[in-house]
SERO-4910 file (N, C-alpha, C, O; in steps of 0.05 Angstrom, whole numbers):
BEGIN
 pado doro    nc1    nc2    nc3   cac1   cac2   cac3    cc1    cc2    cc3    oc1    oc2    oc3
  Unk    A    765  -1684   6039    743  -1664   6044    719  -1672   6028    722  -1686   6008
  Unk    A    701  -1666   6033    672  -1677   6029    663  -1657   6003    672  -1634   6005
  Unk    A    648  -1663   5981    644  -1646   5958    626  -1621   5964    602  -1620   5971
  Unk    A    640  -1605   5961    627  -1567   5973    628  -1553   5940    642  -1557   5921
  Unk    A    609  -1538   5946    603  -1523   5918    592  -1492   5918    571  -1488   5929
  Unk    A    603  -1475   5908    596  -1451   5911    572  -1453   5903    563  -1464   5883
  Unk    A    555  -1436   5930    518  -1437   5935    507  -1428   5898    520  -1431   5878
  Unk    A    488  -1418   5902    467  -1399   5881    472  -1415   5856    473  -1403   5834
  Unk    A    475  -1442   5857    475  -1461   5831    509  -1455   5824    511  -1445   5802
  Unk    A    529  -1458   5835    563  -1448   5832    563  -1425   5823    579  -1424   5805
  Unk    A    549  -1400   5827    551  -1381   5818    564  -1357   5837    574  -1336   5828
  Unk    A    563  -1365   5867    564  -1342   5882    600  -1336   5885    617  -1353   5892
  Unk    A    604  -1310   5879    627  -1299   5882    643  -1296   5906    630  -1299   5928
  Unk    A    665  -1291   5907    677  -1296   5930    684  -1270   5936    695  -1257   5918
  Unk    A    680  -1258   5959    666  -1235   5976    692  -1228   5992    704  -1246   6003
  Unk    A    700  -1206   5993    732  -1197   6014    716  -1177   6041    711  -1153   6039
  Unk    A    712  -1189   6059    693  -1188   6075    715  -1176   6107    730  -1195   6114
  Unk    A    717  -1162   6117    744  -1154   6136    764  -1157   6126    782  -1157   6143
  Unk    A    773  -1160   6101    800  -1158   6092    810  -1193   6087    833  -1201   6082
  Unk    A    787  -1210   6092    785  -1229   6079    768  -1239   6063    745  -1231   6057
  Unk    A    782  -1260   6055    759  -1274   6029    740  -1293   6038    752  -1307   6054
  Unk    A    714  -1301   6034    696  -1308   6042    680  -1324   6012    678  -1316   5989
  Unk    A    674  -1341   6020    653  -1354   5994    625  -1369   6004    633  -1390   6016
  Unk    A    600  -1369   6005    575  -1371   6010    589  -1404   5997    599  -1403   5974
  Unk    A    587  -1427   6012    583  -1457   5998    562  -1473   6008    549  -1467   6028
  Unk    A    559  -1496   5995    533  -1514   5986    541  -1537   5985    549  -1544   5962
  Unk    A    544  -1557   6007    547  -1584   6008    519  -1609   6000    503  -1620   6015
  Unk    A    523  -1610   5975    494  -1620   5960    493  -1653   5986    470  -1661   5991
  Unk    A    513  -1665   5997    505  -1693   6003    488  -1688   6036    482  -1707   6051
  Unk    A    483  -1663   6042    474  -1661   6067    461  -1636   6067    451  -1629   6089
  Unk    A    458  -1615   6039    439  -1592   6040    439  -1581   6057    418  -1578   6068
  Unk    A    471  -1563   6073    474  -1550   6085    485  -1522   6069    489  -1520   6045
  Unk    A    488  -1505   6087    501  -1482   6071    526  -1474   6098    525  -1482   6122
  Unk    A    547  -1455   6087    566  -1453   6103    583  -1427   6092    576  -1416   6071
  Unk    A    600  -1419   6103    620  -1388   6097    644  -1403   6088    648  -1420   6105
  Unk    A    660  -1406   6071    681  -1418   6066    715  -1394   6066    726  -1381   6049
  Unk    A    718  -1396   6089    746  -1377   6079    768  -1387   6064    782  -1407   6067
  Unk    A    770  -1373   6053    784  -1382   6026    811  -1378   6027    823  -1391   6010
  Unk    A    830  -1359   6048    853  -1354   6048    863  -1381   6067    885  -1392   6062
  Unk    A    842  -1391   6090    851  -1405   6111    835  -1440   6101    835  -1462   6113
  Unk    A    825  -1431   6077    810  -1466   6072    796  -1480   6104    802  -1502   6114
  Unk    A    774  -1457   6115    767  -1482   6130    731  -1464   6123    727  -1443   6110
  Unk    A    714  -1479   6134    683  -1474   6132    670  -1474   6153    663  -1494   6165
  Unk    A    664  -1446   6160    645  -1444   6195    609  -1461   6180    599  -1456   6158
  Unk    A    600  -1479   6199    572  -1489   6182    544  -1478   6193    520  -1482   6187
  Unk    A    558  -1461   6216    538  -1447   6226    514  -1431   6214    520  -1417   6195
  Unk    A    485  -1430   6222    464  -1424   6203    464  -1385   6204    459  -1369   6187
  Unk    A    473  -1384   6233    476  -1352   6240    504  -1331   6230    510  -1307   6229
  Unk    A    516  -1357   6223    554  -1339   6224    542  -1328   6199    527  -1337   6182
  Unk    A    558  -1298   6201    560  -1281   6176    590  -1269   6181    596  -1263   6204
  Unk    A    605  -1266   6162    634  -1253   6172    632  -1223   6174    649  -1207   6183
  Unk    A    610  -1218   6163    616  -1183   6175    591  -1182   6192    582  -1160   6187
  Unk    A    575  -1193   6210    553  -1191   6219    554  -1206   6248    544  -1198   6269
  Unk    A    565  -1225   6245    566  -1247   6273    594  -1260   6270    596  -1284   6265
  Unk    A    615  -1245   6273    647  -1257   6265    648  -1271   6289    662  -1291   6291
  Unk    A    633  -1261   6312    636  -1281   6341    626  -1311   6335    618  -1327   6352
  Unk    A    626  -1312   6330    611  -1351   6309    623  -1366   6292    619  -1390   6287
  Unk    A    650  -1341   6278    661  -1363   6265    677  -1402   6285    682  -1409   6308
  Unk    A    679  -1412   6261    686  -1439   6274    662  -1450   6286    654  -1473   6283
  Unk    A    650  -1429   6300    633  -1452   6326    609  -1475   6303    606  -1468   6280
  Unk    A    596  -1497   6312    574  -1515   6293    558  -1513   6316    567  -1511   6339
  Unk    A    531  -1515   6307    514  -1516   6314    506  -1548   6321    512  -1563   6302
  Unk    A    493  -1562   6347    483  -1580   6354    468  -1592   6329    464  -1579   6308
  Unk    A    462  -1617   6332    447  -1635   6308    420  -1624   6315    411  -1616   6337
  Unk    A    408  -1626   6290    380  -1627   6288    364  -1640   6315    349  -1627   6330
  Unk    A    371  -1672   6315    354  -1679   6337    350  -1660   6375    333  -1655   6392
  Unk    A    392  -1656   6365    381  -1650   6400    375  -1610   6401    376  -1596   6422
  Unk    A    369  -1601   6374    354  -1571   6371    331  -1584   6378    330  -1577   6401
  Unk    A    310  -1599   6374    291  -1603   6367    277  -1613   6401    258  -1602   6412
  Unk    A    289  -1631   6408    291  -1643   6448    293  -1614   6454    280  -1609   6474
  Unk    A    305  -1592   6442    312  -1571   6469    289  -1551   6465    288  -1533   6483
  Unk    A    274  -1551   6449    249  -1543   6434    226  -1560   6446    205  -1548   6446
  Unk    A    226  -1585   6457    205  -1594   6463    208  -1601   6494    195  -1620   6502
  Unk    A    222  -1588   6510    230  -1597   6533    211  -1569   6547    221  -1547   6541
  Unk    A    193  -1568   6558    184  -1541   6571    196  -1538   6598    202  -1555   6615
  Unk    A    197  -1521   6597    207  -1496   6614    194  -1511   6654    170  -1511   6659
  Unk    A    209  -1518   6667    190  -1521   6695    186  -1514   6720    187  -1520   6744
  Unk    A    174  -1483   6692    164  -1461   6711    134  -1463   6716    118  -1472   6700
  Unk    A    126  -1454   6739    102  -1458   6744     88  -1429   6737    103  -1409   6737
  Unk    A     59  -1428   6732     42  -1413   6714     29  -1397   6750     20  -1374   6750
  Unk    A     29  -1409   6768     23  -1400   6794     39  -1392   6816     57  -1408   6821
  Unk    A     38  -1368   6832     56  -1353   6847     67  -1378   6869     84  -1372   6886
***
């Protein structure tokens, strides 16, 4: 497993969030942030997952940067005239 670090400089506590445990982590080699459940050892890396807020998200990852960014610059080819 890749070096993960509890966020807020290793400070952030580990949160019992639905009757599970939850930890805010900080993977310094790629400056992501992530939910780490702590009973099941795995890490949703999603930017939106919150475990009491968006539990529909856990697991899922979000697309790479590049192809957020193509789907952002791709317009729409709708026409502006009836």
């Amino acid at each position: 497993m890749r070096e993960v670090v509890p966020a807020c400089g290793g400070t952030e506590p580990i949160s019992v969030i639905n009757g599970r445990r939850w930890q805010y982590v900080f993977e310094p080699s790629t400056g992501r942030h992530g939910y780490l459940d702590v009973d099941n050892d795995l890490i949703t890396w999603h930017r939106l997952f919150h475990p009491a807020h968006c539990p529909e998200l856990e697991m899922c990852s979000e697309p790479p940067l590049p192809e957020r960014w193509e789907a952002i610059k791709q317009p729409e080819e709708q026409s502006l005239y009836w």
